[in-house]
N, C-alpha and C positions, 0 to 999 in steps of 0.2 A: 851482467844483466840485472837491471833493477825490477825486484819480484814485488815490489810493497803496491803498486798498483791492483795486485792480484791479490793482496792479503785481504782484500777489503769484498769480495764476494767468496772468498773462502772461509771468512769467518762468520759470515753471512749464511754460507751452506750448514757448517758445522749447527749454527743455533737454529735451522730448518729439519736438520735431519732430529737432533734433538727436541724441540718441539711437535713434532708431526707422528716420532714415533713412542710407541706405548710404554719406553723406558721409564725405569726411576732414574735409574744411574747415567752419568753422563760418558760418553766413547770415552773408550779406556785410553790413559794419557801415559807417557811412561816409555822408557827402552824399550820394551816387547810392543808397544803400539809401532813406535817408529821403526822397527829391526827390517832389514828389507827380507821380503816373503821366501821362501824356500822356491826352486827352481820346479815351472810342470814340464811334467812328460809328457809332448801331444803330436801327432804324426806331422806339425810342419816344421818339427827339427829336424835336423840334418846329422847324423852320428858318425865321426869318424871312427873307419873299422868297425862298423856295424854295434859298438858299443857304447850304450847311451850313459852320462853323468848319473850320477843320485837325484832323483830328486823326490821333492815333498810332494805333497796332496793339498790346496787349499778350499775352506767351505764356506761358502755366501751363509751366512748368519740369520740374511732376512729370503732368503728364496720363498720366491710367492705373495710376500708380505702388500698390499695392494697399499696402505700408508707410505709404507718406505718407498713403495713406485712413484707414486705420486710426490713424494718431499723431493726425488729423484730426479723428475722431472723439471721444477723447479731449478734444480741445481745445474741440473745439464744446461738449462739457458739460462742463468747468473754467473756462470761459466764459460758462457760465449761458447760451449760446444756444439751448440746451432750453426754458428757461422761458419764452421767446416761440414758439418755433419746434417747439415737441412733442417728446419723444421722438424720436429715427431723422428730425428734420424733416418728420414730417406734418402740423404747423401744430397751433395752441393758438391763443395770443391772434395772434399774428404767422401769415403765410401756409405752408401747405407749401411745401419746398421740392423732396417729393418729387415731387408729381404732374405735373410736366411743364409746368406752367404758371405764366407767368413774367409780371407786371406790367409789370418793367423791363427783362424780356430776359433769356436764360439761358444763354446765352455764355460761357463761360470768364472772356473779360475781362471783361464784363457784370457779374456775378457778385460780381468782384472790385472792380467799381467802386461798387458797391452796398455792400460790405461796408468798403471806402475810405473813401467819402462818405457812406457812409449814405444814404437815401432819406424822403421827406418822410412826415408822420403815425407815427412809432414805430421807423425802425432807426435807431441813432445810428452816425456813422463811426469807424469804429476806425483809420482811415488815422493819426491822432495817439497812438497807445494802442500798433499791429501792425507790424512791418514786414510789409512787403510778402512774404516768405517765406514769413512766419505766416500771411500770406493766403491765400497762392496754396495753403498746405496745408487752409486749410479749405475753399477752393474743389475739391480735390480730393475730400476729401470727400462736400461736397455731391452732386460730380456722379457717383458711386459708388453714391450713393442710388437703390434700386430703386425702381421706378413701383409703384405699388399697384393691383391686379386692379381692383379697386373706386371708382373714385374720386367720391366724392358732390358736388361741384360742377360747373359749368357751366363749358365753356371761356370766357377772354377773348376769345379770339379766333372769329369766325364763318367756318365754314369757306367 
């Protein structure tokens, strides 16, 4: 599969997120950028024998950060993540991400591990495409996304 198509608004995000946000320093480049992220613990794993793997903790760097939402935004549609995910991420083909309800968990790091690895039937991982920067900026993003008055589906979860 040829990825050079796509290198060209990812390098695109990279000098947004850079320019937009209040850094000196440019995303850290390097083995430890690229390492793939340590494993979360979050209740929609499944444990064989009731005994869960190790896993890490990972932390959004910009949480809250209303620059990085916005550089975010930006990204999400120079990324065509509109085209699955709606406009503003009220879902199209792909689910909202605004309405507050999460398949795989909506967790920061959740989120991020979702957009890393991808998830099975239709998100592909960008973890080989993003650093990890790039992520944590779309993750901001996302979680900036206001809940909709309205929302026309059914919880996953029963209360």
């Amino acid at each position: 599969m040829d990825l050079r198509p796509v290198a060209g608004p990812a390098l695109l995000a990279l000098a947004v997120v850079a320019a937009s946000c209040d850094r000196k320093d440019p995303p850290v480049a390097g083995a430890a950028a690229r390492s793939a992220p340590p494993s979360v613990r979050y209740q929609a794993h499944i444990s064989a024998g009731a005994v869960a793997p190790a896993g890490g903790s990972l932390r959004n760097p910009y949480t809250g950060d209303r620059k990085v939402a916005e550089a975010g935004a930006a990204l999400f549609s120079s990324m065509n993540c509109d085209g699955c995910h709606g406009g503003g991420g009220t879902g199209f083909v792909g689910p909202s991400l605004s309405d507050g309800r999460w398949r795989y968990g909506g967790a920061e790091d959740e989120i991020f591990q979702s957009i890393y690895y991808g998830r099975p039937q239709g998100m592909p991982a960008f973890g080989g495409l993003l650093e990890p920067d790039v992520i944590w900026t779309l993750v901001t993003y996302i979680q900036s996304l206001p809940v909709p008055a309205n929302v026309p589906t059914q919880s996953w979860v029963t209360p």
